[in-house]
Backbone as CSV, one residue per row, in Angstrom:
resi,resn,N_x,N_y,N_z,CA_x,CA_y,CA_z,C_x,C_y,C_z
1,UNK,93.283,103.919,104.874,94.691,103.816,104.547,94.909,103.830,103.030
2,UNK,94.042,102.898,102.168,94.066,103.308,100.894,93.940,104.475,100.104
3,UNK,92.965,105.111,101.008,92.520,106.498,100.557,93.912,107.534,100.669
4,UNK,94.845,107.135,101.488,95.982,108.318,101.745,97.186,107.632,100.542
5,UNK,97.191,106.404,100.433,98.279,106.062,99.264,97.470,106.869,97.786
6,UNK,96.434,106.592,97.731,95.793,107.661,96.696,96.193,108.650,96.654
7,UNK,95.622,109.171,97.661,96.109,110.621,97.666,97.381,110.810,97.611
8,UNK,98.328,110.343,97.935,100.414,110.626,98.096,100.378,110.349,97.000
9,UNK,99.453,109.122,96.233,100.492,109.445,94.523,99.567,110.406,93.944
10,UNK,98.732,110.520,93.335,98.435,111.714,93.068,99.531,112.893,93.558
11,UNK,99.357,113.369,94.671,100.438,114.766,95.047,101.495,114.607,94.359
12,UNK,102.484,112.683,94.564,104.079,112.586,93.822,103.696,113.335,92.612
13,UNK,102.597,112.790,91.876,102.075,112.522,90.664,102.751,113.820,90.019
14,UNK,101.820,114.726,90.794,101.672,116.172,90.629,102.902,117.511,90.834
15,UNK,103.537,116.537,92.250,104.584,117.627,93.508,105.612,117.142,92.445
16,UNK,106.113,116.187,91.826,107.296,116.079,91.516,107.232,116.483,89.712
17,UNK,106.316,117.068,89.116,106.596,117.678,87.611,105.863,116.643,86.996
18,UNK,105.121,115.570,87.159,104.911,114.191,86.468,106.534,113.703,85.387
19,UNK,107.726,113.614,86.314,108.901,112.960,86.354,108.586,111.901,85.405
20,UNK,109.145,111.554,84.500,108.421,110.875,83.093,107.298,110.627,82.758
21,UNK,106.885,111.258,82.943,105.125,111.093,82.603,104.640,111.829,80.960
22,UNK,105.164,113.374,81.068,105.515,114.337,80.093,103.338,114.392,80.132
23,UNK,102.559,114.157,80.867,101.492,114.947,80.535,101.260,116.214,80.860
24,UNK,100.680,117.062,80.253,100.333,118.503,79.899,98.897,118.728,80.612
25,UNK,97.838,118.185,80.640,96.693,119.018,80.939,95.762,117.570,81.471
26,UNK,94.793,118.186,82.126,93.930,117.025,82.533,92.424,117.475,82.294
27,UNK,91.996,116.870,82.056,90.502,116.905,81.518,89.331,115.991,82.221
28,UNK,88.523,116.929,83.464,87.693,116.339,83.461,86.304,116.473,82.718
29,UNK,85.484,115.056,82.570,84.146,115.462,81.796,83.213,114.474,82.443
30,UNK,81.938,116.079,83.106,80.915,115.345,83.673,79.674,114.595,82.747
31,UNK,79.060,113.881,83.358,77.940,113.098,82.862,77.237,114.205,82.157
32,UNK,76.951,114.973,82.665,75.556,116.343,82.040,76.983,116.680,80.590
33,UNK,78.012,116.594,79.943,78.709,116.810,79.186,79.717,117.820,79.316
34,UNK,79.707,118.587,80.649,80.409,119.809,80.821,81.631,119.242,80.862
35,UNK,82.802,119.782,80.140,84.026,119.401,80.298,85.485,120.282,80.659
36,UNK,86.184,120.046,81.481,86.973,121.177,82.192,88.493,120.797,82.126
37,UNK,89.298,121.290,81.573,90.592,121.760,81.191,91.199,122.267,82.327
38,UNK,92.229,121.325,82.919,93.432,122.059,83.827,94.700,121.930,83.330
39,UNK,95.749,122.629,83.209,97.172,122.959,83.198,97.608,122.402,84.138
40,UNK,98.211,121.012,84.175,98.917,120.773,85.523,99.651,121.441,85.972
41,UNK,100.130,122.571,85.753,101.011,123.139,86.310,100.341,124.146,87.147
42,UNK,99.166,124.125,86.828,98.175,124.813,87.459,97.267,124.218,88.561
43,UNK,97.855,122.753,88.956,97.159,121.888,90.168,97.543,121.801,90.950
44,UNK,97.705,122.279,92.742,98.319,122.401,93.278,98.388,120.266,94.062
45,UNK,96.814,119.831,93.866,96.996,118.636,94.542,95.676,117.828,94.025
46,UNK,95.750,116.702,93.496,94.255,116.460,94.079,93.811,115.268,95.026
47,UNK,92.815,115.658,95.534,92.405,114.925,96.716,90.942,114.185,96.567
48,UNK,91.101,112.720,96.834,89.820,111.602,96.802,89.601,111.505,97.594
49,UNK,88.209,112.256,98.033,87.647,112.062,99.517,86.014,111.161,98.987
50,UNK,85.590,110.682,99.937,85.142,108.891,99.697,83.689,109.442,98.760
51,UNK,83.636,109.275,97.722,82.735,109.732,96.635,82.992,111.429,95.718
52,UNK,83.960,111.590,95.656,84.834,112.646,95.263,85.989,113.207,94.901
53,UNK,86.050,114.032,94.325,87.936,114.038,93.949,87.402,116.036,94.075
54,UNK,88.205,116.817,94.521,88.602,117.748,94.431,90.056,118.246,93.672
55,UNK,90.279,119.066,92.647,90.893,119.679,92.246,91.560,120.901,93.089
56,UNK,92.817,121.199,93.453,93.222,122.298,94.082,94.050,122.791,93.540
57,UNK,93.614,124.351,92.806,94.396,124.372,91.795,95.517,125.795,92.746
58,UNK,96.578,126.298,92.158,97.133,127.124,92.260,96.389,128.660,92.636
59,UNK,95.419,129.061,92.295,95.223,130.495,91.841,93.312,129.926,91.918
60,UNK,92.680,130.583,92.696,91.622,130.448,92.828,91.307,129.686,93.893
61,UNK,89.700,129.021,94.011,88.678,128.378,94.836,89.243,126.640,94.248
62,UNK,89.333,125.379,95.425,89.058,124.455,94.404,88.038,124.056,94.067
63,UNK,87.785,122.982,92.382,87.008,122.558,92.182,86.582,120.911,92.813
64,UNK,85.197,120.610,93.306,84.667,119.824,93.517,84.325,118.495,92.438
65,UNK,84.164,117.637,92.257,83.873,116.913,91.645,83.111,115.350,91.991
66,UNK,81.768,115.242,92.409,81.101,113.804,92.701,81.654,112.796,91.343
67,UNK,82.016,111.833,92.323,82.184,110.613,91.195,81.579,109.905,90.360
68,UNK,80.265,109.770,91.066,79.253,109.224,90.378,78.611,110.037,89.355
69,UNK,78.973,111.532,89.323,78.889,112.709,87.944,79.720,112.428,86.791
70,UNK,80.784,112.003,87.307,82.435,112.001,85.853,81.724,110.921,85.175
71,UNK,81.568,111.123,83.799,82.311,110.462,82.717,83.865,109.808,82.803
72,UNK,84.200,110.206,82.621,85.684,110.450,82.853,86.753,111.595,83.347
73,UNK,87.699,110.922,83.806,89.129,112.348,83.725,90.039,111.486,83.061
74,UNK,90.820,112.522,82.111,91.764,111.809,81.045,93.032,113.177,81.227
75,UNK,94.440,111.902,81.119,95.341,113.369,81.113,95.782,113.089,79.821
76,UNK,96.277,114.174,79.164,96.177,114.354,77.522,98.096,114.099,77.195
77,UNK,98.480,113.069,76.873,99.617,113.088,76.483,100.793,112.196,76.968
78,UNK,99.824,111.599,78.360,100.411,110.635,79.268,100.960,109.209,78.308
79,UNK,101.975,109.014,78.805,103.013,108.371,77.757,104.054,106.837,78.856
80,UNK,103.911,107.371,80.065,105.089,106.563,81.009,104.123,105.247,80.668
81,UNK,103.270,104.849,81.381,102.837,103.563,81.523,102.797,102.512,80.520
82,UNK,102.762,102.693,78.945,103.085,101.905,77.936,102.957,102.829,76.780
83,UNK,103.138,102.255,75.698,102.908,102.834,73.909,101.643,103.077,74.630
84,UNK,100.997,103.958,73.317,99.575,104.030,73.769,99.923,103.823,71.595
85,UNK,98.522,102.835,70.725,98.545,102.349,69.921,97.530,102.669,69.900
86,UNK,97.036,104.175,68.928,95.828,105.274,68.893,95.290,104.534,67.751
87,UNK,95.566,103.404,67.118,94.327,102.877,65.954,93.853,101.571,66.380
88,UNK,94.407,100.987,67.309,93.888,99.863,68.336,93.209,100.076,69.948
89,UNK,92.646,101.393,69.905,92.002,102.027,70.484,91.426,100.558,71.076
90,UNK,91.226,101.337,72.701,89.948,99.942,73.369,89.000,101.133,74.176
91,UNK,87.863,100.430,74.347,86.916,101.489,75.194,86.261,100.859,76.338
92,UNK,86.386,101.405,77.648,86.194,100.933,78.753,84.704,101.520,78.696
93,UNK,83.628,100.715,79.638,82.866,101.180,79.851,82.246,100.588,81.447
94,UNK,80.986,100.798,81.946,81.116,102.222,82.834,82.470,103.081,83.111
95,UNK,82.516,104.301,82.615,84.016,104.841,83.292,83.516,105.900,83.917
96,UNK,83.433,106.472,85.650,83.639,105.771,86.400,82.805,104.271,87.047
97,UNK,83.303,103.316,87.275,82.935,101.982,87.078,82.894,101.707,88.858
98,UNK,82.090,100.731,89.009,81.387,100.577,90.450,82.311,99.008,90.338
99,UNK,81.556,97.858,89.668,82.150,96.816,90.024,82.544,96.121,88.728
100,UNK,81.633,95.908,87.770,82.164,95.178,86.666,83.305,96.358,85.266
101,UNK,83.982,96.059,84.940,84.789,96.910,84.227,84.579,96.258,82.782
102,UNK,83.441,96.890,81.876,83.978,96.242,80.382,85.115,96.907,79.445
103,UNK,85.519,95.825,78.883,86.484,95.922,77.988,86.188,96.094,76.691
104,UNK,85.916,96.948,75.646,85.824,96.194,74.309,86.822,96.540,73.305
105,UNK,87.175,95.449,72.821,88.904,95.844,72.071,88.316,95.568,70.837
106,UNK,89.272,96.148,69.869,88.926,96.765,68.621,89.252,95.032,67.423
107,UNK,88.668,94.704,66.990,88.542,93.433,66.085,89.607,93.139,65.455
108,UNK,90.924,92.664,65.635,92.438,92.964,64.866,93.189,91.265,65.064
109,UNK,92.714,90.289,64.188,93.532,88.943,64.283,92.932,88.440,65.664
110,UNK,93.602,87.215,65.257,93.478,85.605,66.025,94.750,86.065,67.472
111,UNK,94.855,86.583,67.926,95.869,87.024,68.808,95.119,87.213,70.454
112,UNK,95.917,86.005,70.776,96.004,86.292,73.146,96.127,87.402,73.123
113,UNK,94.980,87.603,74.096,95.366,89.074,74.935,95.454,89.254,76.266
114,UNK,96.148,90.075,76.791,96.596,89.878,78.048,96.106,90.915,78.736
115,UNK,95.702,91.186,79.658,94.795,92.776,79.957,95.621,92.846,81.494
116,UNK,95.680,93.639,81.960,96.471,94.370,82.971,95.805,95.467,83.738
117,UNK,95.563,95.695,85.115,95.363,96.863,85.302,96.253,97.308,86.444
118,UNK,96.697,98.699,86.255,97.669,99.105,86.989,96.838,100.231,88.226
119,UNK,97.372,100.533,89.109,97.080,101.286,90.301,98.002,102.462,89.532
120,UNK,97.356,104.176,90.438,98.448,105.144,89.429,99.060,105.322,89.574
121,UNK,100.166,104.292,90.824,101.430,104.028,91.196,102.041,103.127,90.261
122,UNK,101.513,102.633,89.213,102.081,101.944,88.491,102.243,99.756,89.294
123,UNK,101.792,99.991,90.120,101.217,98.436,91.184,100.343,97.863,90.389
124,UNK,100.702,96.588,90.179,99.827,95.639,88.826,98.832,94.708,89.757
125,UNK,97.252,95.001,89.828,96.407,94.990,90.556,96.022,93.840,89.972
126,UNK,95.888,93.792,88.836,95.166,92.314,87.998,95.995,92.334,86.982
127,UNK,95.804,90.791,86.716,95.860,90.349,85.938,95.446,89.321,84.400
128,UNK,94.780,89.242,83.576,94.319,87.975,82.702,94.701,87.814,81.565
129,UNK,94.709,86.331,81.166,94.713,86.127,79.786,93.508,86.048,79.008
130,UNK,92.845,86.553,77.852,91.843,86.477,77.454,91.638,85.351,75.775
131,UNK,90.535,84.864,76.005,90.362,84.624,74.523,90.484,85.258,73.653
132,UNK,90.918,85.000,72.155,91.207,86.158,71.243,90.122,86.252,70.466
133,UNK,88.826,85.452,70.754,87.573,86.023,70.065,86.854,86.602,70.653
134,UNK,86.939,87.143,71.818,86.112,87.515,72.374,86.405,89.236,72.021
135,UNK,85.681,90.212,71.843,85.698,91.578,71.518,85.326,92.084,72.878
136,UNK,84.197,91.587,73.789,84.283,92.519,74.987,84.584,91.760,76.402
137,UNK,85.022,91.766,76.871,86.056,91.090,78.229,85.492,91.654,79.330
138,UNK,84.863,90.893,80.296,84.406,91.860,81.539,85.210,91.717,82.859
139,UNK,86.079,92.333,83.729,86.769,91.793,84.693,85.597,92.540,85.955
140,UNK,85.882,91.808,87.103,85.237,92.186,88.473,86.275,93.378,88.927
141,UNK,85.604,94.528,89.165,86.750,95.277,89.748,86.230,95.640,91.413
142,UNK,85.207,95.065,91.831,84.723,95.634,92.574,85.404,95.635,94.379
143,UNK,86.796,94.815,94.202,87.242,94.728,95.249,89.059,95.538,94.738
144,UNK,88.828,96.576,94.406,90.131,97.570,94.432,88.912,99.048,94.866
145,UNK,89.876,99.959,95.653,89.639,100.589,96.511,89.583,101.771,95.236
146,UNK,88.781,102.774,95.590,88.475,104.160,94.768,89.590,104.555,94.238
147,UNK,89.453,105.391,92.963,90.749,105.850,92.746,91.073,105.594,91.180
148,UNK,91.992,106.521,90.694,92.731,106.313,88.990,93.237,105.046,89.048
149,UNK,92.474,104.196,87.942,93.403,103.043,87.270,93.863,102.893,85.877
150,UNK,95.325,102.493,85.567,95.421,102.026,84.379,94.792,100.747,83.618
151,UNK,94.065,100.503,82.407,93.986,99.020,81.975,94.568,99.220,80.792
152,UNK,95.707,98.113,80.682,96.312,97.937,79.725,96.520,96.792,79.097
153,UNK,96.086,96.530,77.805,95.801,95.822,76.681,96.967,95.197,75.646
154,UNK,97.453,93.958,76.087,98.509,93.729,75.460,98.114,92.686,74.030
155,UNK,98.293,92.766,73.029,97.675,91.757,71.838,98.897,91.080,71.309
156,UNK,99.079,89.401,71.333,100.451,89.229,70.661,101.475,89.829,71.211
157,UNK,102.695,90.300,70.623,103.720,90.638,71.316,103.671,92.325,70.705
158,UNK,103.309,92.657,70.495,103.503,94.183,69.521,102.847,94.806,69.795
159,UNK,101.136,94.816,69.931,100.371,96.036,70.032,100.090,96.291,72.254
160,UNK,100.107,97.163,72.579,99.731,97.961,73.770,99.039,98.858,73.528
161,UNK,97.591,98.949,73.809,97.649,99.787,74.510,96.913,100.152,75.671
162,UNK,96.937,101.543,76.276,96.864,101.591,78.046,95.438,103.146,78.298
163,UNK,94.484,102.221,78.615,93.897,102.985,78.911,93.353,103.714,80.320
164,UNK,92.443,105.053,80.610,92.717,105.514,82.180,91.282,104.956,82.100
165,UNK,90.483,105.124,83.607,89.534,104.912,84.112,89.258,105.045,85.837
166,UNK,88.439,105.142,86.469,87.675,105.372,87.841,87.137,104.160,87.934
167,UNK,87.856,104.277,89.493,86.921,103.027,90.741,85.754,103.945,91.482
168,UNK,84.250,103.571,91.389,84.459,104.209,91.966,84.075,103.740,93.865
């Protein structure tokens, strides 16, 4: 059942123009470094089948993709879910991530942080407050179901920002 709410937002994601979203292209990049450029306008759907995501694009064969291959998929320009604050950069690691999700946020003041992760329905899955000395934050992710998540990084009242990542 999770697997089909995945999949329906993805399609909204996709079927409806990304309706404030304003991203342009999606980028996946496998582990071996190969990295692949789609035109959303050029995706007809994509689909998470249980260790996989397929690409179905408009015009051609689709592409396949094992999860446990991605590095990452990043869409280039995605803007709805918060500021994105490109010099307070944070870096997730394993991405795609099995159970533990690290955090490491960039060294900036004595400032609470609040970390968030969103489902790509925008559904606020977790929640924490963190110490403000701590630089890398580890949350358990291992009980949310496969699939695109947001984590988003709130510092003080001013800085956001929102990064993508894989369950996988």
């Amino acid at each position: 059942m999770r697997q089909k709410k995945v999949k329906l937002s993805a399609l909204l994601l996709l079927g409806l123009g990304l309706t404030g979203l304003e991203a342009q292209t999606m980028h996946v990049k496998e582990t071996s470094g190969t990295q692949t450029s789609y035109l959303l306008s050029n995706i007809r759907n994509l689909n998470f089948s249980p260790g996989n995501i397929t690409v179905a694009k408009t015009v051609g064969i689709p592409d396949t993709y094992a999860l446990s291959g991605m590095r990452y998929l990043n869409f280039q320009d995605l803007t709805a879910i918060a500021s994105v604050d490109k010099r307070g950069a944070i870096q997730l690691y394993p991405n795609p991530v099995a159970d533990v999700l690290n955090i490491q946020l960039p060294n900036e003041g004595n400032q609470e942080c609040i970390i968030e992760l969103l489902a790509i329905d925008g559904r606020l899955v977790c929640k924490e407050k963190q110490n403000p000395h701590e630089n890398v934050i580890q949350v358990n992710v291992s009980l949310l179901a496969q699939g695109i998540y947001f984590c988003k990084v709130t510092k003080g009242t001013t800085t956001t920002t929102t990064t993508k990542f894989i369950k996988q």
